[in-house]
C-alpha positions as a Python dict, from the first residue, in 0.01 Angstrom:
ca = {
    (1, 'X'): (0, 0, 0),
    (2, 'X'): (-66, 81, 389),
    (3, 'X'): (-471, -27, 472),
    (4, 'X'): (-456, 101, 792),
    (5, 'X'): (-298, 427, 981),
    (6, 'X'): (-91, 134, 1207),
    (7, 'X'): (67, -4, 884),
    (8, 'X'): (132, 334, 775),
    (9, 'X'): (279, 464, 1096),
    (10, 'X'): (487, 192, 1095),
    (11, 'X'): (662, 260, 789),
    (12, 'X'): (712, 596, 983),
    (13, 'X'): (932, 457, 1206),
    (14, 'X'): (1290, 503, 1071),
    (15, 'X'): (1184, 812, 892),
    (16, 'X'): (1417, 1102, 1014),
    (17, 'X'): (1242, 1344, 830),
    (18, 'X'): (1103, 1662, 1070),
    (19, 'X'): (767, 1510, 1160),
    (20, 'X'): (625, 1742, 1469),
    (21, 'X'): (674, 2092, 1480),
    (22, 'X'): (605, 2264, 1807),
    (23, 'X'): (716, 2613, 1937),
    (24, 'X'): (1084, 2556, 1842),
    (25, 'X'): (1136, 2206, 1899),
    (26, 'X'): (1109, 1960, 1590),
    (27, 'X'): (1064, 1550, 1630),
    (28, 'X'): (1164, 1324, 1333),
    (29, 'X'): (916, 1065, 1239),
    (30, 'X'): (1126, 834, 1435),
    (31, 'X'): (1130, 992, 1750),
    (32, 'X'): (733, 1090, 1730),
    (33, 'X'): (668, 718, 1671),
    (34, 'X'): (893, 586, 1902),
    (35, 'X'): (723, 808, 2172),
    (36, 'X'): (357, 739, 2058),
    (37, 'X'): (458, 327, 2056),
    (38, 'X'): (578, 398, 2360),
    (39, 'X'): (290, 517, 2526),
    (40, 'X'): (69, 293, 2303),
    (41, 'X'): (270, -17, 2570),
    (42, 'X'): (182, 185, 2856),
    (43, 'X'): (-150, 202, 2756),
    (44, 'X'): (-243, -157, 2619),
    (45, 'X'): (-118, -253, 2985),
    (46, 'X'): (-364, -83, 3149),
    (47, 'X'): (-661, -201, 2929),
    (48, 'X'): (-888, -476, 3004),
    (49, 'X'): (-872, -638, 2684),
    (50, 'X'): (-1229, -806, 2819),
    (51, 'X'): (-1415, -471, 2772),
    (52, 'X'): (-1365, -234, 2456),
    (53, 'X'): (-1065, -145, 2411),
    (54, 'X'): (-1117, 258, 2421),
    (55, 'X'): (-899, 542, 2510),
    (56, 'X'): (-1056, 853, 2548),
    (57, 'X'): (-872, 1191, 2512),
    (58, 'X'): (-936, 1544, 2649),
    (59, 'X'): (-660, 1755, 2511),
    (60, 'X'): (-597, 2016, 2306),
    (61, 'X'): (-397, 2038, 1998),
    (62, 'X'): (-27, 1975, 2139),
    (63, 'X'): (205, 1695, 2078),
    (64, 'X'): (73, 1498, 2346),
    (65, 'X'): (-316, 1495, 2140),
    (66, 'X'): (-83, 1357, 1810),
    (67, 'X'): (78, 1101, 1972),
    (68, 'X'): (-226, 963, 2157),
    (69, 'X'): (-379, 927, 1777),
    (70, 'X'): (0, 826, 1656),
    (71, 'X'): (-43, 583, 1961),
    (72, 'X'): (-414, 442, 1925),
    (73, 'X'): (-313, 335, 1519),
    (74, 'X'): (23, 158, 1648),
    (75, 'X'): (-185, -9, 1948),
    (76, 'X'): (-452, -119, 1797),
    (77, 'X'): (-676, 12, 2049),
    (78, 'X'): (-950, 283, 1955),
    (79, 'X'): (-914, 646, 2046),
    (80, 'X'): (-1269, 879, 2123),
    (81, 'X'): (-1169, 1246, 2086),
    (82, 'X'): (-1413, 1389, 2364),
    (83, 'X'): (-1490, 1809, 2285),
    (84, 'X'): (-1293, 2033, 2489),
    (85, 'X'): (-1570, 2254, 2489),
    (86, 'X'): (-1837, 2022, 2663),
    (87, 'X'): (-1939, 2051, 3021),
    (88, 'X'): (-2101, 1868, 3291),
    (89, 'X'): (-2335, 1612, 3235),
    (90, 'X'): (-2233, 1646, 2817),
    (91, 'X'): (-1925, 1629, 2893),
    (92, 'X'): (-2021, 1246, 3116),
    (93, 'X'): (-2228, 1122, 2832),
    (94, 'X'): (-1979, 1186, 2571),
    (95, 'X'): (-1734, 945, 2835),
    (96, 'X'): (-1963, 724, 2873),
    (97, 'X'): (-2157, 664, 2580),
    (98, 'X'): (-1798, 623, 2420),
    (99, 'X'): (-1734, 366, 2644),
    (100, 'X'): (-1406, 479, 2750),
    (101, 'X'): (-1146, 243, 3007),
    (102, 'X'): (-879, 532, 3031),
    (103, 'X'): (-885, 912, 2958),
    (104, 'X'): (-594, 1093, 2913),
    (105, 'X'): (-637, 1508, 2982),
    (106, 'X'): (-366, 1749, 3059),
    (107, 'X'): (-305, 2065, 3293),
    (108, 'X'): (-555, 2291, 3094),
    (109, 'X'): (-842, 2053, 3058),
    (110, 'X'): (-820, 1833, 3423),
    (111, 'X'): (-1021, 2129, 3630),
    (112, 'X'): (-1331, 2017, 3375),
    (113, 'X'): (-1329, 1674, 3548),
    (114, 'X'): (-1406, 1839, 3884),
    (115, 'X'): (-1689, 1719, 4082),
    (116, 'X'): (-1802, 1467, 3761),
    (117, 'X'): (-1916, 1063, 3815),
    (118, 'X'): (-1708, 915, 3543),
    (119, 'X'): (-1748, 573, 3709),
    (120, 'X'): (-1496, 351, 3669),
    (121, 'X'): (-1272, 575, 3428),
    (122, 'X'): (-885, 574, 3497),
    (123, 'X'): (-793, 957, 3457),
    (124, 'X'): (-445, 1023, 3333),
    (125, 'X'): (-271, 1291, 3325),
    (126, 'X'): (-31, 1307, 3048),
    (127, 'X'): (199, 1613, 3133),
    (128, 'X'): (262, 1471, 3503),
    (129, 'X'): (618, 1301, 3529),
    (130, 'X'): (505, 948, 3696),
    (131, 'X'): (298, 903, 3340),
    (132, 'X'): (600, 1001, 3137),
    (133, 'X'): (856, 732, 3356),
    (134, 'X'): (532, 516, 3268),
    (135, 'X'): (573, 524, 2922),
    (136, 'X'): (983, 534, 2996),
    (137, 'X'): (952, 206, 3155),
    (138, 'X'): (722, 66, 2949),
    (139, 'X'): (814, -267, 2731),
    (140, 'X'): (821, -303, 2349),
    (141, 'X'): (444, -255, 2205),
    (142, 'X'): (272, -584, 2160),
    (143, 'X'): (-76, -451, 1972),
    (144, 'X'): (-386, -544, 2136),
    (145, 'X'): (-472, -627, 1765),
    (146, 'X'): (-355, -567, 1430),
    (147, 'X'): (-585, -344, 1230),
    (148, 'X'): (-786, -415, 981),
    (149, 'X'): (-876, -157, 702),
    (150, 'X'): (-1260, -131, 809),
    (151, 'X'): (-1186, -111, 1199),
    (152, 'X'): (-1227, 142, 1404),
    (153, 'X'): (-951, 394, 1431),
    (154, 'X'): (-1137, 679, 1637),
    (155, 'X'): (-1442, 743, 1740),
    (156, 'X'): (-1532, 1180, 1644),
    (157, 'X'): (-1868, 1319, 1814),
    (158, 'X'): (-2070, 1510, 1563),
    (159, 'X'): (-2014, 1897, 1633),
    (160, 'X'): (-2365, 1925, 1804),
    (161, 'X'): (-2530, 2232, 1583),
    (162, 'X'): (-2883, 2007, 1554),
    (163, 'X'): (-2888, 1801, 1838),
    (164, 'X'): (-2681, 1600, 2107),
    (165, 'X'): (-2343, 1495, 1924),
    (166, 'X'): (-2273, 1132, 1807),
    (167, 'X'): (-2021, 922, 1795),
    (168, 'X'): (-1925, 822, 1474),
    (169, 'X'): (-1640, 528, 1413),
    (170, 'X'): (-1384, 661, 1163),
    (171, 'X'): (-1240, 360, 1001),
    (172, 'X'): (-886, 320, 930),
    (173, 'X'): (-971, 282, 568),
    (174, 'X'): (-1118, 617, 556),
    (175, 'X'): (-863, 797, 745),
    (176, 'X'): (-605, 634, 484),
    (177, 'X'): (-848, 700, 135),
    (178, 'X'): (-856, 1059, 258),
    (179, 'X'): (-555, 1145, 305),
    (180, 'X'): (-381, 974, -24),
    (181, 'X'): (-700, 1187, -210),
    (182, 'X'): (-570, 1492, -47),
    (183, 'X'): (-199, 1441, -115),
    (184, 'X'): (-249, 1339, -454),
    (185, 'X'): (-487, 1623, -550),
    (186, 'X'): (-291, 1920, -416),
    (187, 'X'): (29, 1736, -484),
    (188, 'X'): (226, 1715, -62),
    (189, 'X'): (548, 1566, 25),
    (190, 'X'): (768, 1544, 286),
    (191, 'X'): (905, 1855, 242),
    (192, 'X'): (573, 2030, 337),
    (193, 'X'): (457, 2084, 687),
    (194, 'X'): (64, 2096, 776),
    (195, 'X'): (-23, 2364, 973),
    (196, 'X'): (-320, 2153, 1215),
    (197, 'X'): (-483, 2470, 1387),
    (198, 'X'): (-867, 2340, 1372),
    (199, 'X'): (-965, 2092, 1672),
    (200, 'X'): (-776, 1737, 1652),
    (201, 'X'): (-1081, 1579, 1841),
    (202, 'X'): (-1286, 1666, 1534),
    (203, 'X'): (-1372, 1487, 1197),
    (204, 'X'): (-1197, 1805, 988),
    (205, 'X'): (-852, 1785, 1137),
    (206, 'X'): (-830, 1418, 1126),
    (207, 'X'): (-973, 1377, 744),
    (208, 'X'): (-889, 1695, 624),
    (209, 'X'): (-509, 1747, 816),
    (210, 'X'): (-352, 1481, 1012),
    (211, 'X'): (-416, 1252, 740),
    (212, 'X'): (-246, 1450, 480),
    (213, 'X'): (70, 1450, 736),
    (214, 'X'): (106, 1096, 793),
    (215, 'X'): (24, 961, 406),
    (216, 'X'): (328, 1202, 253),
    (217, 'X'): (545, 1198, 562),
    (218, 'X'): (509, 1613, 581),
    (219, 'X'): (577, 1793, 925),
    (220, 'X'): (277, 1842, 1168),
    (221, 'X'): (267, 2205, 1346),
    (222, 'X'): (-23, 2190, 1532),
    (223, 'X'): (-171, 2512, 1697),
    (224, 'X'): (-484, 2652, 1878),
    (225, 'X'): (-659, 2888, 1611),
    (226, 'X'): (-648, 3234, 1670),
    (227, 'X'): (-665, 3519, 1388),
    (228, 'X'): (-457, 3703, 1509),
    (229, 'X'): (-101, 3473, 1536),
    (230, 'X'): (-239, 3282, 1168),
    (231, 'X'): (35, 3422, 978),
    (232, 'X'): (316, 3445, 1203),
    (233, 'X'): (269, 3063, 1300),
    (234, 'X'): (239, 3004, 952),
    (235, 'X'): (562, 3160, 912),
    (236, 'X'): (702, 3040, 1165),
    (237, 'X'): (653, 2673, 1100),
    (238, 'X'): (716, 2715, 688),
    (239, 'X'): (314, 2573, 685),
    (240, 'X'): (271, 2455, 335),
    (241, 'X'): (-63, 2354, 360),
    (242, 'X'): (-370, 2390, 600),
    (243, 'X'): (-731, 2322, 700),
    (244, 'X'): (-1008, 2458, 810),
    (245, 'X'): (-1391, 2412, 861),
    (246, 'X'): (-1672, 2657, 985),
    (247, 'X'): (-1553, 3036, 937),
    (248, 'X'): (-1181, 3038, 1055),
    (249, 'X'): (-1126, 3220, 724),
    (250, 'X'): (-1336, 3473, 770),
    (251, 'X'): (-1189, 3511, 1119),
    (252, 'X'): (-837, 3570, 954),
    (253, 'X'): (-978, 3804, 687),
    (254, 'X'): (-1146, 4043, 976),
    (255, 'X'): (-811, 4119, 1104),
    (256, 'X'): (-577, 4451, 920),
    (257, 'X'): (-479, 4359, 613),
    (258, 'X'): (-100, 4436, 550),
    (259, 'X'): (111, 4474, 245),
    (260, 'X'): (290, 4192, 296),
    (261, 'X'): (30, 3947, 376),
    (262, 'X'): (141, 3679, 63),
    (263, 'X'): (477, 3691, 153),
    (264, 'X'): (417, 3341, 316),
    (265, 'X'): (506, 2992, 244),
    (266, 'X'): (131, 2868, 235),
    (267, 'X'): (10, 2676, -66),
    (268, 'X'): (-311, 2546, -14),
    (269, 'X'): (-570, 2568, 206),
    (270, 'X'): (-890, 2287, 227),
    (271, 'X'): (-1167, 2280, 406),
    (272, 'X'): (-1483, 2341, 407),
    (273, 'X'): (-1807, 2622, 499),
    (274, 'X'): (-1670, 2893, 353),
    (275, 'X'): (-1813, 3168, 180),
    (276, 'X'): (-1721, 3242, -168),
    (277, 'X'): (-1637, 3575, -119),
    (278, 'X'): (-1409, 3464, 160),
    (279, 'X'): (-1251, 3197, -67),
    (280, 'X'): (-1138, 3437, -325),
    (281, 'X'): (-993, 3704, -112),
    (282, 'X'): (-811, 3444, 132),
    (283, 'X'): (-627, 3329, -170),
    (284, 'X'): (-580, 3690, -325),
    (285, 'X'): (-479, 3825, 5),
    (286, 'X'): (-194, 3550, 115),
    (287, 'X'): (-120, 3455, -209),
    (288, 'X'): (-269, 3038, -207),
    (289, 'X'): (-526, 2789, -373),
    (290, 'X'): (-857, 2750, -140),
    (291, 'X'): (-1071, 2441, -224),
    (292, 'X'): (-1406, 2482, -11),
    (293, 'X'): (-1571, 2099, -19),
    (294, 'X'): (-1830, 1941, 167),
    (295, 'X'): (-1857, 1635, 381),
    (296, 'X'): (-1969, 1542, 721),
    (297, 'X'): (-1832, 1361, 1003),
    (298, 'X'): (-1993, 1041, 869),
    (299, 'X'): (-1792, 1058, 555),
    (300, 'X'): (-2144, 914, 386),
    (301, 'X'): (-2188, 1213, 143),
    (302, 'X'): (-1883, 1351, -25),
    (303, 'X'): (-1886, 1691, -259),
    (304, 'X'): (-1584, 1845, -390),
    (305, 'X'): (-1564, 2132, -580),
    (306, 'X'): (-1359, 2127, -967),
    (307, 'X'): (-1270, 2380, -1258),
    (308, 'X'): (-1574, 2548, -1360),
    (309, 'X'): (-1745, 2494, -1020),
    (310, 'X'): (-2025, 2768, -1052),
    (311, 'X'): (-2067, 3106, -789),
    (312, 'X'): (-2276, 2955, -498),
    (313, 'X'): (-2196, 2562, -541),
    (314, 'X'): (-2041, 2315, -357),
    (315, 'X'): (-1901, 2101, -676),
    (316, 'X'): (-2047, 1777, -752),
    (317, 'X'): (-2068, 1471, -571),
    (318, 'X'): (-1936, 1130, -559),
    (319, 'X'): (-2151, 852, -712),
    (320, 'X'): (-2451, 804, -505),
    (321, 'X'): (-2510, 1162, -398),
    (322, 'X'): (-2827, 1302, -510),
    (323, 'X'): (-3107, 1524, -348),
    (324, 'X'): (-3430, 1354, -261),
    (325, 'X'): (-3795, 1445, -120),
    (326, 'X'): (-3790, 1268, 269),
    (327, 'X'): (-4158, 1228, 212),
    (328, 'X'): (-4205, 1111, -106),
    (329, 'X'): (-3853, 921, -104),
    (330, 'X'): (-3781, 1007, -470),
    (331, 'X'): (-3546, 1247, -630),
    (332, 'X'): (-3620, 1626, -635),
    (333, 'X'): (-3617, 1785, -967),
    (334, 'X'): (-3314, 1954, -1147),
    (335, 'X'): (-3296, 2288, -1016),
    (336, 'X'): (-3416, 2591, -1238),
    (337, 'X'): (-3285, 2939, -1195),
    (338, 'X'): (-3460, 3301, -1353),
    (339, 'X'): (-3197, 3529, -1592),
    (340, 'X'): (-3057, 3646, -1253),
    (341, 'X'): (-2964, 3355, -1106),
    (342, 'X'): (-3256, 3319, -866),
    (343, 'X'): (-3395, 2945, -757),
    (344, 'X'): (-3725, 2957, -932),
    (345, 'X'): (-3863, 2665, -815),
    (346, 'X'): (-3732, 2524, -483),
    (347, 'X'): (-4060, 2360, -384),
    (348, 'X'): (-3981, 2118, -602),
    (349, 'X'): (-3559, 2135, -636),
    (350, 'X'): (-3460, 2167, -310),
    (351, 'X'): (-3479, 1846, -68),
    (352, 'X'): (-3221, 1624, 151),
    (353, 'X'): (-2848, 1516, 50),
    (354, 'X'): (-2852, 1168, 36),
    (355, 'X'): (-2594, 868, -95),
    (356, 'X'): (-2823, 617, -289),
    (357, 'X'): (-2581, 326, -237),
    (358, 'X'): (-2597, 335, 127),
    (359, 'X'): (-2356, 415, 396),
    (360, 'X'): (-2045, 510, 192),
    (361, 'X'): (-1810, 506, 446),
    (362, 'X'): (-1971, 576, 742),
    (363, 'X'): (-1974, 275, 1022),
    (364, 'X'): (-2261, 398, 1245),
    (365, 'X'): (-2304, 604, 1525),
    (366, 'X'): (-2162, 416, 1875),
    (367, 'X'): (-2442, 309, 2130),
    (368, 'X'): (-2660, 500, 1949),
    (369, 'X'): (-2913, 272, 1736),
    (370, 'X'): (-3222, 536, 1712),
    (371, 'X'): (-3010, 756, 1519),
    (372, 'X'): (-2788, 505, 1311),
    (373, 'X'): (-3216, 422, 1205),
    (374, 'X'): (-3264, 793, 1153),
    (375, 'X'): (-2971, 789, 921),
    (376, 'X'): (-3024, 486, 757),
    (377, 'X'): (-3366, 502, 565),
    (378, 'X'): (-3492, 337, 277),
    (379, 'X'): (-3159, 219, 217),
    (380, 'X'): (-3004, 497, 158),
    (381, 'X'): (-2813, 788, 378),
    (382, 'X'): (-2988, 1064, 462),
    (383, 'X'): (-2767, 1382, 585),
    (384, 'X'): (-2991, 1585, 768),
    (385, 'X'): (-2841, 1858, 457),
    (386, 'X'): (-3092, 2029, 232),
    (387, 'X'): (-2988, 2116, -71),
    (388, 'X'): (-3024, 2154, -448),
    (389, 'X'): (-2868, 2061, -748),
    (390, 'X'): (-2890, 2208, -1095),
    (391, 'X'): (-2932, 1960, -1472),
    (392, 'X'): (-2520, 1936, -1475),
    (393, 'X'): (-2532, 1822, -1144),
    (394, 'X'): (-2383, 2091, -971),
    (395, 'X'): (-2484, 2077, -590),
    (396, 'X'): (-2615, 2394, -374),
    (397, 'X'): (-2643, 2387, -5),
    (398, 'X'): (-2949, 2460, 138),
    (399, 'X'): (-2858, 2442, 494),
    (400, 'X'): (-3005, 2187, 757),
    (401, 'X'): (-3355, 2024, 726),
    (402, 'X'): (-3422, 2291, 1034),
    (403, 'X'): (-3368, 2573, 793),
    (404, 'X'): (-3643, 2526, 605),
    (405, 'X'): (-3905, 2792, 653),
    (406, 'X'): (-4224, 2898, 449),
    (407, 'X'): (-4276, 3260, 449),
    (408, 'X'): (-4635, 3367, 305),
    (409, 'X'): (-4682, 3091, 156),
    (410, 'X'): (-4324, 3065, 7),
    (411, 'X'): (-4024, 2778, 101),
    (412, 'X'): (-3739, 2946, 161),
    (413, 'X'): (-3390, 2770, 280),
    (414, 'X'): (-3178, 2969, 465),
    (415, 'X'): (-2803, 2917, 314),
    (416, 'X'): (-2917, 3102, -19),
    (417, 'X'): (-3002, 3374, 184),
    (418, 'X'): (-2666, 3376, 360),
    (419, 'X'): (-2458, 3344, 50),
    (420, 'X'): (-2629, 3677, -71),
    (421, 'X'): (-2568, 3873, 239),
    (422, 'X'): (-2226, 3752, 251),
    (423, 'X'): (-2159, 4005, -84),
    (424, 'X'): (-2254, 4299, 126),
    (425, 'X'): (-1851, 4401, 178),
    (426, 'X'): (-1943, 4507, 579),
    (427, 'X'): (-2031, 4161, 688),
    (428, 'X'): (-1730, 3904, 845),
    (429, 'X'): (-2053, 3638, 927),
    (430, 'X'): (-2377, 3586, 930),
    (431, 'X'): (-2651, 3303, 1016),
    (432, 'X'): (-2991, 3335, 851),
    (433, 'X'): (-3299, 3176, 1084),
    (434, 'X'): (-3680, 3093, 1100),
    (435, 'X'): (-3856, 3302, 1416),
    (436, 'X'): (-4230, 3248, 1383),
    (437, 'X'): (-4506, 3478, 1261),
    (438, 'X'): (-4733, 3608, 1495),
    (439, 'X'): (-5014, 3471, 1232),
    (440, 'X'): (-4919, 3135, 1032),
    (441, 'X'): (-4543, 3010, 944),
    (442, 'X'): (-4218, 3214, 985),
    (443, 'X'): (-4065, 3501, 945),
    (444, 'X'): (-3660, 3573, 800),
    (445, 'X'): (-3413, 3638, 1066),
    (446, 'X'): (-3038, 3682, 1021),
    (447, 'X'): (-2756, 3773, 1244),
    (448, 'X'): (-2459, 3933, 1165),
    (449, 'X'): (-2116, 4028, 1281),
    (450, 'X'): (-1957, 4331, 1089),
    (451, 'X'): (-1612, 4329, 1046),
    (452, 'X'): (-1365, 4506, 1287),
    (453, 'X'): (-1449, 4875, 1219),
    (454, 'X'): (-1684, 4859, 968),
    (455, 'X'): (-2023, 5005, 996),
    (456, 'X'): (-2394, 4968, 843),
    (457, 'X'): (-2701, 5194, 858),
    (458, 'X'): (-3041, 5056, 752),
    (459, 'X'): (-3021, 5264, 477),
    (460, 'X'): (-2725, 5094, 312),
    (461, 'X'): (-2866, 4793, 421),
    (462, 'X'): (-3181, 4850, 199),
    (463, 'X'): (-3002, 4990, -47),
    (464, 'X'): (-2802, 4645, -116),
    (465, 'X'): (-3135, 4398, -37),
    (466, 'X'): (-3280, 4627, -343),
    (467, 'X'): (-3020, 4586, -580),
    (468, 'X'): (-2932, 4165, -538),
    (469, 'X'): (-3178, 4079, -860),
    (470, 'X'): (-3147, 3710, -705),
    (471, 'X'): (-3296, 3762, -349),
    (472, 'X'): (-3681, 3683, -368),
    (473, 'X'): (-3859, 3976, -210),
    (474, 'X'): (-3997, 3781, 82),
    (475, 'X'): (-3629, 3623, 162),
    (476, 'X'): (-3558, 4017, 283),
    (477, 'X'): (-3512, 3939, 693),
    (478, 'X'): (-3776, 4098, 911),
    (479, 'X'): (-3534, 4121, 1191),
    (480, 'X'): (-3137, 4199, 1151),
    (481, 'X'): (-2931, 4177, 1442),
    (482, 'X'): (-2605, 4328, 1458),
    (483, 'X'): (-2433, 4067, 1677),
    (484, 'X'): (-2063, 4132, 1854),
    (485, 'X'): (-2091, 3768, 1758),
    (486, 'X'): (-2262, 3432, 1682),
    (487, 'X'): (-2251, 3088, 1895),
    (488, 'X'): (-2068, 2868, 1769),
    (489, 'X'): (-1892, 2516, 1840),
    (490, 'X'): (-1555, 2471, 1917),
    (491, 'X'): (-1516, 2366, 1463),
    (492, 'X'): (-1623, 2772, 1436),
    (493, 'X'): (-1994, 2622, 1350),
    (494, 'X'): (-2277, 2852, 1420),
    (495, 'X'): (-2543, 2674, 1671),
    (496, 'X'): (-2821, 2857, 1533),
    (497, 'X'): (-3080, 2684, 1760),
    (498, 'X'): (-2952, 2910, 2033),
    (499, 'X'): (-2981, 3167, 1820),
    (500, 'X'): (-3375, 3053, 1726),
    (501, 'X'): (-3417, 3012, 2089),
    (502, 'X'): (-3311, 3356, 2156),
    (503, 'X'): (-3602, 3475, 1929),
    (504, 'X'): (-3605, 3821, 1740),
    (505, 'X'): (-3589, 4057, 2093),
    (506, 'X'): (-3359, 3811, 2282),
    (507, 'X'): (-2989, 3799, 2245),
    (508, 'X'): (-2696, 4082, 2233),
    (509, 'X'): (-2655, 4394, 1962),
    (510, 'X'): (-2887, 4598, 1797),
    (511, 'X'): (-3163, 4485, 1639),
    (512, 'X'): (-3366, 4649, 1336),
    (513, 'X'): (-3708, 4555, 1219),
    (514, 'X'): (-3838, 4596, 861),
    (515, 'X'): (-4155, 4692, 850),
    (516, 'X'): (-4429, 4427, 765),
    (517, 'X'): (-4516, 4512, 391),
    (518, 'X'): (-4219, 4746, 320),
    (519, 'X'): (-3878, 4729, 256),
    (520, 'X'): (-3766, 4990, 552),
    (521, 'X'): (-3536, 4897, 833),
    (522, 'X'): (-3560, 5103, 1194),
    (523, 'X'): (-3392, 5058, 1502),
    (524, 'X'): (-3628, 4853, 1804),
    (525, 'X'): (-3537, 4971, 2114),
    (526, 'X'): (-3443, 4812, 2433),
    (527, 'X'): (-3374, 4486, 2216),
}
């Protein structure tokens, strides 16, 4: 069995199976690896094999992105997937800390390189006809090295929600164990195409899509995401299987519903983020299996939901994962619920994801040793994830260690707060925040985008708080904000420190304030 993605691409390489679907052209396996070796040559002889051996890309999600990853496995060089959605001086460090020689961009993404000090970086510009005679001309591929399973394929940046993203090596290994999980568990073969719509510079697509691809030989149709062409690309393509991360679901369900909406070849969609409610009615509405998981970039903690996976949970996590105190480094207690399903006592249940048997598969952050330390504690993995996790060992997020707030007197984590407001049928999304209190500690905040013609009056608003027996009384925001919508990364992940940096009165919509001691919403003006 392949160990790394360049032994498995290689067995690729006769396979005349449909392999890349793209507006209405289709490439076999053979011709997409014959292309990718190809420019995998050109490459390797422009690389100063006396430096690292990286290749940077800033594309989108086009053949050109899949066959600088088909490209970077055959060569043996590794790729960084830089964020299309970085600027300036992020968009240099990301370069540079990644230690790129060459950076291939396209058309679309070039004017972003305008007036920046990438030093010594070769730029190349992959739709421009002197690259393509390049690769043309270029001689057989000699690899700069052949693989091995725990080298570096790529290097993904985090997705930046809690701080400056960083660079975490994906090993072939992991890029291989994921995708024979994935193909094994929701059973994909060659006949299947993947419908690869989230960001291919990101840690979801590669571990969650590409991978399923290239492990069962099915058909690739990437695509930029927008709710609005979903189903007709998924249609179009015959997409079997996709996946997702952040709210893209929730994007799709906003739009009209139509009574033909499972008439569709889609089977199963993965991913991860995803509300329950949004789960369930993506799979009623287009007729498919949605598995919601949870893992990170790092690949360190793994959770994955199975039969019997309870309303609210995650699933349950590979060996190692547990949730510990960060301060008294032992584990938090089993979590304990009232007859309505309310946490009960989260002081002492809810605490930090963590694997117990160290990195898992994570290889470290690149150039980046303070937070490889932060990471890396005790000897153990810390995530950076609160959660909780009941005496079966079912696993509740909690949201990010910032999400922690203590509201007279009371810890509260945000995500529990956001799963309940997620029932309230008006809402598409929503991101539940600390703001502080003008005395001592914080105050509830949560912003929320209604879906397309839907409406909400305090009143109704109040009316559903009242009647959710498992909201705590003091988890009720102070301040709503009816947002036109959230910020969010280019994986459709909220950043909710702009949103804490906007404060309550900052920011766009309309924003109502419940009064102090009551349970009454009214409108603040000029907000």
């Amino acid at each position: 069995m392949a160990e790394t993605v360049q032994q498995l691409l290689r067995e690729r390489a006769q396979d005349e199976q449909p392999g890349l679907k793209y507006g209405d052209q289709v490439w076999s396996w053979r011709e997409h690896v014959a292309r990718s070796s190809a420019q995998a040559s050109a490459l390797v002889g422009m690389l100063d094999r006396d430096r690292p051996m990286h290749v940077g890309t800033l594309l989108g999600n086009t053949p050109a992105m899949l066959e600088a990853l088909a490209g970077a496995a055959l060569g043996g060089y590794v790729l960084c997937g830089i964020n299309g959605t970085r600027r300036g001086e992020g968009l240099v460090t990301d370069v540079r800390r990644s230690e790129c020689q060459v950076l291939l961009t396209d058309a679309e993404h070039l004017p972003l390189l305008e007036g920046l000090d990438l030093g010594d970086v070769r730029i190349v510009e992959v739709d421009d006809a002197s690259w393509e005679q390049m690769q043309s001309e270029a001689p057989e591929l000699v690899p700069c090295r052949e693989a091995e399973a725990m080298d570096t394929f790529m290097m993904i940046f985090t997705s930046g929600t809690s701080g400056d993203p960083k660079a975490v090596q994906v090993a072939h290994l992991m890029v291989i164990f994921a995708g024979l999980t994935l193909v094994d568990k929701y059973s994909v073969g060659s006949e299947d195409t993947c419908y690869l719509s989230m960001p291919l510079f990101h840690s979801n697509a590669i571990l969650a899509g590409w991978c399923v691809a290239i492990t069962s030989g099915a058909a690739m149709a990437p695509a930029r995401f927008t709710a609005s062409r979903f189903l007709d690309d998924v249609r179009h393509y015959g997409a079997t299987y996709m996946n997702y991360v952040g709210k893209p679901l929730a994007y799709v369900l906003a739009t009209p519903e139509k009574d033909d909406d499972a008439d569709n070849p889609l089977r199963v969609a993965f991913g991860n983020e995803a509300s329950d409610r949004d789960i369930e009615e993506f799979g009623r509405r287009f007729g498919c299996t949605v598995w919601d998981g949870f893992g990170s970039t790092e690949a360190a903690v793994i959770i994955t939901r199975e039969e019997g996976t309870p309303q609210g949970s995650v699933g349950k996590g590979f060996d190692g994962v547990a949730v510990y105190n960060s301060e008294t480094v032992t584990e938090c207690a089993p979590a304990e619920f009232d007859e309505h399903g309310k946490l009960i006592n989260a002081d002492e249940a809810v605490g930090e994801l963590v694997n117990t048997q160290g990195a898992g598969y994570f290889s470290g952050y690149y150039n980046d040793e303070q937070a490889n330390n932060e990471r890396m504690r005790h000897g153990m993995y810390w995530s950076g994830d609160l959660a909780y996790k009941d005496a079966d060992g079912w696993i509740y997020l909690a949201g990010r260690t910032a999400d922690w707030m203590r509201v007279d007197g009371e810890n509260l984590a945000a995500a529990p707060i956001e799963r309940v407001l997620m029932r309230l049928p008006q809402l598409s999304r929503v991101a539940v925040y600390a703001v502080p209190d003008e005395r001592v500690g914080d105050q509830v905040m949560a912003a929320i985008v209604l879906r397309d013609d839907a409406t909400l009056t305090p009143a109704e608003l109040e009316e559903f708080l009242a009647a959710q027996a498992d909201l705590s009384p003091k988890a009720w925001p102070r301040f709503v904000r009816i947002a036109p919508e959230l910020p969010s990364t280019a994986t459709n992940k909220v950043v909710k420190r702009e949103l804490v940096t906007q404060g309550p009165t900052a920011g766009n919509g309309v924003l109502w304030v419940r009064e102090e001691r009551g349970r009454s919403y009214s409108e603040l003006a000029n907000a």
